[in-house]
C-alpha positions in Angstrom: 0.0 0.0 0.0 0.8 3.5 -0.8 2.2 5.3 2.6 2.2 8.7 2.9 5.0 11.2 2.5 4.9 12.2 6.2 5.3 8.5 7.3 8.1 7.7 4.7 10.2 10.6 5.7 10.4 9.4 9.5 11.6 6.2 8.3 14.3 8.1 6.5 14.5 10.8 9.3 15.6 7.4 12.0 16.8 5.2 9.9 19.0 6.8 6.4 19.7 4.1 5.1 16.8 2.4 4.4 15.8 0.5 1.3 12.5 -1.6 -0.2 9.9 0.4 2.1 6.8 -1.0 2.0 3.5 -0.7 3.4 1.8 -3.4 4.6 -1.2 -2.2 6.0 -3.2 0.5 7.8 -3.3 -0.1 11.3 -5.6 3.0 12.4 -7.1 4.5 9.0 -5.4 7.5 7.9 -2.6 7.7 11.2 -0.8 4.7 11.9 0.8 2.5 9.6 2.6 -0.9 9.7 5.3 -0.9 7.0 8.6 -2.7 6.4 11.8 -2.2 5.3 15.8 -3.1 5.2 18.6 -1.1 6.4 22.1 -2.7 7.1 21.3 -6.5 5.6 18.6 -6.4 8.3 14.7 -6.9 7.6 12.8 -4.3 9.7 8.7 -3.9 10.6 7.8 -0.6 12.2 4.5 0.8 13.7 4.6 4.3 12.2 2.0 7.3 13.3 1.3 10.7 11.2 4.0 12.2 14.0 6.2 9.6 15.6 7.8 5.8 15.1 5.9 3.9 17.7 7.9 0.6 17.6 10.2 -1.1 15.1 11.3 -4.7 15.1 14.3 -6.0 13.5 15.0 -9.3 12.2 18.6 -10.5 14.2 19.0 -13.4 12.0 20.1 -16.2 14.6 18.9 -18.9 17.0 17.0 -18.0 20.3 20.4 -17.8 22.2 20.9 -21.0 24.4 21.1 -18.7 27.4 17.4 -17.8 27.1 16.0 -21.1 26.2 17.5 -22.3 29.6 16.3 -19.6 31.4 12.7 -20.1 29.8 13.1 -24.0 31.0 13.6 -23.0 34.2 10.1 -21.0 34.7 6.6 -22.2 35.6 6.0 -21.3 31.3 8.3 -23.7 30.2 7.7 -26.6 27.7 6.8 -24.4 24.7 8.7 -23.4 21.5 10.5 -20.4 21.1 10.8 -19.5 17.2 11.8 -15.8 15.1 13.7 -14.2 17.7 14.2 -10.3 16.9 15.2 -7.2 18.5 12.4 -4.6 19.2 12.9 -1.3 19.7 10.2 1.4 21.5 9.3 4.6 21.2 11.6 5.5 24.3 14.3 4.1 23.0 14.4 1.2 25.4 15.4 -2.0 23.1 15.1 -5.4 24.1 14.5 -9.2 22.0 11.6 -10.5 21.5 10.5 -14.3 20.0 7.1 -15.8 19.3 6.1 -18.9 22.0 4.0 -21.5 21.2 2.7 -23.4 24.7 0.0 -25.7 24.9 -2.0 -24.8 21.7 -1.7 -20.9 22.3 0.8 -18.6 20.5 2.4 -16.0 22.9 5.0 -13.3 22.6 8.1 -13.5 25.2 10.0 -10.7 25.6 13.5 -10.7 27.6 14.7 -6.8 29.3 16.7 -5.7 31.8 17.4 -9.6 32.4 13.3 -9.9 33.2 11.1 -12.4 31.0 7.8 -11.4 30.0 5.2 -13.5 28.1 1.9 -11.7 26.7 -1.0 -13.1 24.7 -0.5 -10.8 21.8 1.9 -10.7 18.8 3.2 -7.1 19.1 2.1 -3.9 20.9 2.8 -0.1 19.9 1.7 2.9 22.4 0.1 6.1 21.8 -0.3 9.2 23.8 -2.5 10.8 21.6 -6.2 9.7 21.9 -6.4 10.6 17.9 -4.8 7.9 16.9 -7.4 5.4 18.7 -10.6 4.6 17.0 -13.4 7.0 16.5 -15.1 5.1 18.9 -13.5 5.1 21.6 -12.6 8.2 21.2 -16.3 9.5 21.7 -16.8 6.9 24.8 -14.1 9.2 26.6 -15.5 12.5 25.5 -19.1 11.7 26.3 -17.7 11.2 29.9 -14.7 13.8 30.3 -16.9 15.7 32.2 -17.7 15.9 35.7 -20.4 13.6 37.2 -21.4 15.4 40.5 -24.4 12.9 40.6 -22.0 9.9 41.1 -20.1 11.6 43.3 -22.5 12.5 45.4 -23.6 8.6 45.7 -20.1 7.6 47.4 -21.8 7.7 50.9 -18.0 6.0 52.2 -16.8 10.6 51.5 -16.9 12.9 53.7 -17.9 16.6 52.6 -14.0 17.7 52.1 -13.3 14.9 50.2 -16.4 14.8 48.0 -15.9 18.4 47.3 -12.1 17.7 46.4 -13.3 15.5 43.5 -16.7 16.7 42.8 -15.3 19.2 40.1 -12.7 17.1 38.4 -13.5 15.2 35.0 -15.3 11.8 35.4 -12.6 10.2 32.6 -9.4 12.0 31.0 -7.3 10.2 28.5 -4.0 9.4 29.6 -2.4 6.8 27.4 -3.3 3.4 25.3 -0.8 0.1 24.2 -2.7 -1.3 21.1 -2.3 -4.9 20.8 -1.9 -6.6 18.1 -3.8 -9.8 18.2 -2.8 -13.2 16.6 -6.1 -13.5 14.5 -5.2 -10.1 12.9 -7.4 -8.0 15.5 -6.7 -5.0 17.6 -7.9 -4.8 21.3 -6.8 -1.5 23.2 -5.6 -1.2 26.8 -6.5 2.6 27.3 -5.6 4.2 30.7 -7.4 6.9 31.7 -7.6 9.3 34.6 -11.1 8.7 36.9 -12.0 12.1 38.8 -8.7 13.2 39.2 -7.9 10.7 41.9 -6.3 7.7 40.3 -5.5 6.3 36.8 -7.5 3.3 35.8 -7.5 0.7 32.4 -10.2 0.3 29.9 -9.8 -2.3 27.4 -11.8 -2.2 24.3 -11.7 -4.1 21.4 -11.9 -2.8 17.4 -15.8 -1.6 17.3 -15.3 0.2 20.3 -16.7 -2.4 23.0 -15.8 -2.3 26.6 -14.4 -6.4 27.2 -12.9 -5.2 30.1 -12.6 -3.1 32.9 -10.3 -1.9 36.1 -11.4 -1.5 39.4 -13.7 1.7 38.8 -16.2 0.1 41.8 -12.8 0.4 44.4 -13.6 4.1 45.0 -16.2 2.6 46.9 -13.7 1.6 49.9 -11.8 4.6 50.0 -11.6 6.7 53.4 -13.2 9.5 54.1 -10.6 11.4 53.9 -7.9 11.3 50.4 -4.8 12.6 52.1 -5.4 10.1 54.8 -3.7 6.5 55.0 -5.1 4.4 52.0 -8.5 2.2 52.5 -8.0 -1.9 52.8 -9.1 -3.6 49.9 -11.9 -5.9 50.5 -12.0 -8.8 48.0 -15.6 -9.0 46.3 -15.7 -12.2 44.8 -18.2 -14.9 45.3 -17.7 -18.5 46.4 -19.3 -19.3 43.5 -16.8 -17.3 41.2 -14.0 -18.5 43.5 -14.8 -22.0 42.6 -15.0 -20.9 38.8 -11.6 -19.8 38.9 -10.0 -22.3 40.9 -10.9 -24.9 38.7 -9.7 -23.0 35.8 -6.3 -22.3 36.9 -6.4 -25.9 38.5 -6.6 -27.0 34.8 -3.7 -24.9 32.5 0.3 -26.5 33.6 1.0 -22.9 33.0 -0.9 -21.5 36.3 0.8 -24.7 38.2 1.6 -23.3 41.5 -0.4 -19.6 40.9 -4.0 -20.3 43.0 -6.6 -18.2 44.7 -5.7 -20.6 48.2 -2.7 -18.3 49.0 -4.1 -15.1 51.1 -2.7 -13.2 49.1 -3.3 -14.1 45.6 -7.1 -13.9 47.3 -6.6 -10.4 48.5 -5.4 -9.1 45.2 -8.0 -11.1 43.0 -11.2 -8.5 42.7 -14.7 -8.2 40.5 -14.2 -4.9 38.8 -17.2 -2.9 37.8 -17.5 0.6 35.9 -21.0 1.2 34.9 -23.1 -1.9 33.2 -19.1 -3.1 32.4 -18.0 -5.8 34.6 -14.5 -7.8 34.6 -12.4 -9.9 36.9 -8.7 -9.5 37.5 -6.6 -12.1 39.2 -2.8 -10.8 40.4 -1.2 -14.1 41.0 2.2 -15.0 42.2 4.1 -18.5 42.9 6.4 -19.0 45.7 9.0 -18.0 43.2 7.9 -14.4 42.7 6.9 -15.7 39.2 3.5 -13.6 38.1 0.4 -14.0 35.8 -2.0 -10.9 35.7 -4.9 -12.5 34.5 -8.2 -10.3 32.8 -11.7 -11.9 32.2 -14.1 -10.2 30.7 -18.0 -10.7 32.3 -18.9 -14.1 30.5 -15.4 -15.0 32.3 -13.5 -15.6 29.2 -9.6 -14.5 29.4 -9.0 -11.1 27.2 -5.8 -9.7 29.0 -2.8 -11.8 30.4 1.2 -11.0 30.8 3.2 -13.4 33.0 6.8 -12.0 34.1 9.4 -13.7 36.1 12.5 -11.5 37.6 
């Protein structure tokens, strides 16, 4: 595809050098780009917006390194197949090597930084800090609410008057930032953060069309103390025994959640029902007793949307 002139000359702008751009397709129509090229006997894919390279990945041309397989063996993941390892470069800057992971049935991406290993149920992710590059959409879903909602504040009964009046002002939703993922079936789904009433930044994650399939822990504000400069509230877990049982069993079943389980206090503690709204979603934060972690996101029919596992 054709790419346009603005997009070609950041390419050239980064990387001099290059040769056989192409454009592979339009990520976001009309402001972001997925293109490739070759510069230095390297093959090179890029994310590219109207204003800014949002990530490249270059083609290294060897083996996973034997190093990173063993480490890999040695994790609560291992047992799947690392293949097309490549170095990936940010926005920021920050660089570290990527490879595709196939483990029981379900393709991954495994990322290896700062000596970390992180695995994450989408191919490749790019992120944007302006909310013009996101769908129309979801774009309007933010707008209709960046507004102050003194009726909903005036609902949190757990306030006092100096703390309802702190917030009572401040814009229900602001737009802070969004990763787009890149999905294995060719999809999009988009982890947007967003400010909610000034007090703390929560996620959002939509998929293509605009649909909430997931959603942070909006309801939370509900068990804060009175007071917002005071010490913050105890989290109450909100699950039912019923849900409990549901995903018990489910991490009882997967080798990959082997030792991760709602019995340990505080995996329990840090497992939550999140609702925003009509929206609801469940989060699980789950560690092993090797400081190994899955975040785990289900949207309200309990079906996992969201998940990165990282081991230190």
């Amino acid at each position: 595809m054709e790419l346009p002139q603005s997009v070609q000359d950041l390419i050239y702008k980064s990387y001099p050098s290059a040769t056989n751009l192409k454009g592979l397709s339009e990520v976001e129509q009309g402001r972001v780009y997925e293109l490739s090229f070759e510069n230095n006997n390297a093959g090179y894919n890029a994310i590219v917006g109207t204003s800014s390279i949002l990530r490249v990945a270059a083609t290294v041309g060897e083996a996973v390194p034997d190093s990173l397989v063993a480490q890999v063996g040695r994790l609560a993941i291992r047992g799947g197949k690392l293949s097309n390892y490549r170095k990936i470069v940010y926005f920021d800057d920050r660089v570290a090597y990527g490879a595709d992971y196939e483990l029981n049935g379900v393709k991954y991406t495994v990322l290896f930084l700062y000596g970390n290993v992180t695995l994450y149920n989408f191919e490749s992710q790019y992120e944007s800090k302006n909310i013009q590059d996101l769908p129309v959409s979801i774009q309007q879903y933010i707008a209709a609410r960046n507004k102050p909602n003194p009726e909903f504040v005036n609902s949190l009964t757990n306030l006092n008057e100096v703390s309802r009046q702190y917030i009572i002002k401040n814009n229900e939703l602001t737009f802070r930032q969004c990763m787009v993922q890149l999905l294995p079936d060719g999809s999009k789904q988009y982890y947007v953060w967003v400010s909610f009433l000034g007090t703390t930044d929560l996620p959002v994650l939509f998929n293509e069309k605009g649909e909430i399939l997931w959603t942070g822990s909006f309801n939370r504000i509900r068990q804060f103390e009175q007071d917002f400069n005071g010490s913050p509230a105890l989290w109450l877990p909100n699950l039912t025994s019923k849900e409990i049982t549901y995903f018990r069993d489910v991490l009882a079943g997967s080798s990959e959640f082997l030792g991760f389980n709602l019995d340990n206090f505080m995996n329990f503690s840090r497992s939550y029902r999140n609702e925003y709204q009509n929206n609801v979603g469940y989060e699980l934060d789950l560690y092993n007793d090797k400081n190994e972690r899955w975040s785990l996101c289900y949207n309200r029919d309990k079906k996992l949307v969201y998940s990165i596992y990282n081991a230190q």
